[in-house]
C-alpha positions, -999 to 999 in steps of 0.1 A, spaced: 0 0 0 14 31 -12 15 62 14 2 98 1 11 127 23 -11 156 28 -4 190 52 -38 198 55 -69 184 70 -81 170 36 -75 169 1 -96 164 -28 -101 130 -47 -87 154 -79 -58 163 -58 -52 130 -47 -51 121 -82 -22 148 -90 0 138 -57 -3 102 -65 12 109 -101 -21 97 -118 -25 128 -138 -6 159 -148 -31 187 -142 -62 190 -123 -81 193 -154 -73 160 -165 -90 146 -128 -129 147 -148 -121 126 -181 -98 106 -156 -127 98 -129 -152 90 -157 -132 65 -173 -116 43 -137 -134 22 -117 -124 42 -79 -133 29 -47 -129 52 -17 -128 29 19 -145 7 -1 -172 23 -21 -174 34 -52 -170 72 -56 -159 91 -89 -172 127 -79 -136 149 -82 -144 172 -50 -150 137 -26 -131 148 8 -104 126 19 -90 126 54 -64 113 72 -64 70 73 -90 63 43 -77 38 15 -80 45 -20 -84 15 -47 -78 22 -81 -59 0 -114 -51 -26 -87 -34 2 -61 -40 8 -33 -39 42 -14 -39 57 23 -40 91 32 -14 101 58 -18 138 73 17 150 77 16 171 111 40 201 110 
């Protein structure tokens, strides 16, 4: 399971997307969403504003994801 770091209380599911190296640019997070199967703690979820916080596990093109809050 591969760590993502975030400094604030939550990112976005489209930001997520950019700090995991999935896309380039933010605006590439729609097409991106539509066209992968995502599962968010284990539900599926595709909407690009989705809150993620600190401990939940993203699943996506057989990856998986946890959120770690980095505390400064």
């Amino acid at each position: 399971m591969e760590e993502i770091f975030i400094y604030t209380d939550f990112v976005t599911l489209g930001q997520f997307l950019k700090l995991a190296n999935l896309i380039q640019t933010g605006g590439e997070a729609k097409e991106f969403l539509s066209n992968h199967k995502i599962l968010v703690d284990g539900e599926l979820d595709n909407r690009r504003g989705r809150k993620l916080y600190d401990g939940m596990v993203i699943s996506l093109l057989n990856k998986k994801f946890v959120i770690k809050k980095k505390w400064s």
